[in-house]
C-alpha positions in Angstrom: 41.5 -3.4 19.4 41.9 -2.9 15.8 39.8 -5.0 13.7 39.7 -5.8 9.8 36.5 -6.3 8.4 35.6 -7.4 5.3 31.9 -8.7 3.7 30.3 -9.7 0.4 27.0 -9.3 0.4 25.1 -11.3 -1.9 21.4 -10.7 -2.0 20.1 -8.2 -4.9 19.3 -4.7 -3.2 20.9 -5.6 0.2 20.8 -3.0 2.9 24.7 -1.9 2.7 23.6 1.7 4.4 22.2 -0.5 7.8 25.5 -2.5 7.7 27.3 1.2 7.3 26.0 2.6 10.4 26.5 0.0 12.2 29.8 -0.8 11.8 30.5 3.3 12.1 28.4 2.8 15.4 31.9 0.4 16.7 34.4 3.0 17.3 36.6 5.4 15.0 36.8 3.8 11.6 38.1 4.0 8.1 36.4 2.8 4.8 39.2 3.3 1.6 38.9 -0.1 0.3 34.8 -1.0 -1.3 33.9 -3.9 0.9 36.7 -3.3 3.4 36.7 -1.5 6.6 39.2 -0.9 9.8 37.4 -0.2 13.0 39.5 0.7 16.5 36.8 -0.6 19.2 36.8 -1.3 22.7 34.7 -4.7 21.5 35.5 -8.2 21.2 35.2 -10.2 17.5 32.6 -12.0 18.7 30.8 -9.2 20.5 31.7 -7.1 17.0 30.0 -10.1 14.7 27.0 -9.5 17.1 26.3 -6.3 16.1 26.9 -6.7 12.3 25.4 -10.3 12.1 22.0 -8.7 12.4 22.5 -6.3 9.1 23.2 -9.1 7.1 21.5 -12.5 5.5 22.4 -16.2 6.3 24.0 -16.2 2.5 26.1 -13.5 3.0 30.2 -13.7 4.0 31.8 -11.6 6.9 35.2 -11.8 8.3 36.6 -9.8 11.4 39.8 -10.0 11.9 42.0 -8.6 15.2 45.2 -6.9 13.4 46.3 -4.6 16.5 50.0 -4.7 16.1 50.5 -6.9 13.1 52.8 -6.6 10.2 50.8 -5.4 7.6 51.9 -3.7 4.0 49.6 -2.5 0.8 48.9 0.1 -1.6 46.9 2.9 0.8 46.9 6.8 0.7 49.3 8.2 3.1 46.8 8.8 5.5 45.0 5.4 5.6 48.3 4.1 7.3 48.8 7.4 9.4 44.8 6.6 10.7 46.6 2.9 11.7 49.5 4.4 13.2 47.5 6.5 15.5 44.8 4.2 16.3 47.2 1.8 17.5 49.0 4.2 19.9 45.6 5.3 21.2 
């Protein structure tokens, strides 16, 4: 599955290099948007949340969203969308 996931995190000096790892730690990925990252895992959303719930405070906001196969359009280098094309077909 191909998940969007995108945070704010709103405590002074928060700890993005733990949330980094572990969302790298999901499956192949691709980071080109600041707080915005594409993961292709073998994991649920909820097992996904898990994993990155515990890098992050009550106060902060976290949204994963399943967008295997779904329309989608933007403003991305040419090889942000290539990375979706081939992730999907994987």
């Amino acid at each position: 599955m191909i998940f969007l996931i995108t945070y704010d995190l709103n405590k002074p000096a928060q700890e993005y290099p733990k949330l980094y790892e572990a969302i790298m730690n999901l499956g192949a990925w691709w980071h080109h948007l600041d707080s915005t990252w594409v993961v292709n895992t073998t994991l649920k959303a909820q097992d996904v949340f898990n994993q990155l719930k515990q890098c992050i405070d009550q106060n902060d906001r976290l949204l994963i969203i399943n967008i295997t196969n779904q329309e989608r359009q933007g403003w991305l280098p040419p090889e942000a969308w290539q990375w979706l094309i081939d992730a999907e077909t994987e």
